[in-house]
Structures are given as C-alpha cells and as structure tokens.
C-alpha positions in Angstrom: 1.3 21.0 0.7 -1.8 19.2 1.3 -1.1 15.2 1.5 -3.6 12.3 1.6 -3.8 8.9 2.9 -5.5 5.8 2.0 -5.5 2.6 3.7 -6.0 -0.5 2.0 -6.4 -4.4 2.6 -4.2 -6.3 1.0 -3.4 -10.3 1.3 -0.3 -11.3 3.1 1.5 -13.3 0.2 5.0 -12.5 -1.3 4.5 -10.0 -4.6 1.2 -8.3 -3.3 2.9 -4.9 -2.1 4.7 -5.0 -5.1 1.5 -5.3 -7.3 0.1 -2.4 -5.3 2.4 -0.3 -5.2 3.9 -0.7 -8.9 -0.2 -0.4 -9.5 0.2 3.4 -8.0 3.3 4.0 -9.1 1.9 3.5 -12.6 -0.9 5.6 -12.0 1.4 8.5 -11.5 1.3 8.3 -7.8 3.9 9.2 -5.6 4.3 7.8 -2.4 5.1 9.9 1.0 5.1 6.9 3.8 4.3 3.5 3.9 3.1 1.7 6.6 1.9 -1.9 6.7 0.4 -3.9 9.8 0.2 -7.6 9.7 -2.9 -9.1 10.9 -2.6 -12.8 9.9 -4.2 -13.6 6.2 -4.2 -10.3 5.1 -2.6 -6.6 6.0 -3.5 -2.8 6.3 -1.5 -1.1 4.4 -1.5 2.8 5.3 -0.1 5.3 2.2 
C-alpha cells in the first residue's frame, strides 16, 4: 500500500484541527497518523 503525507500550516486556536480534519474527512480522506508541532501562532500539522 502506497501512503502519502502532507503537511500543513494551520493557526493555533481551539476548533482549527477539527475544521481540518472534518474538512478531509469530508473529502473522503482517511487518515493514517497525525502529527502536530506547535510553533507559537500557528502549527505544522503532518498527515
């Protein structure tokens, strides 16, 4: 199985990983991993 990542700047406020991911899982996308860094205002979220 061939698996794919993206990484993706998101702002560090309560409800943005949920709009992202609900955004995805919308899309039909399913997710393997998560990984988010916190780097003050905003975050890199790894998928």
């Amino acid at each position: 199985m061939k698996l794919k990542q993206i990484v993706i700047s998101i702002e560090n406020s309560p409800g943005r990983l949920l709009e992202v991911t609900r955004a995805l899982g919308d899309a039909g996308i399913n997710l393997r991993a998560l990984n988010l860094v916190d780097t003050g205002a905003f975050g890199q979220l790894r998928l």
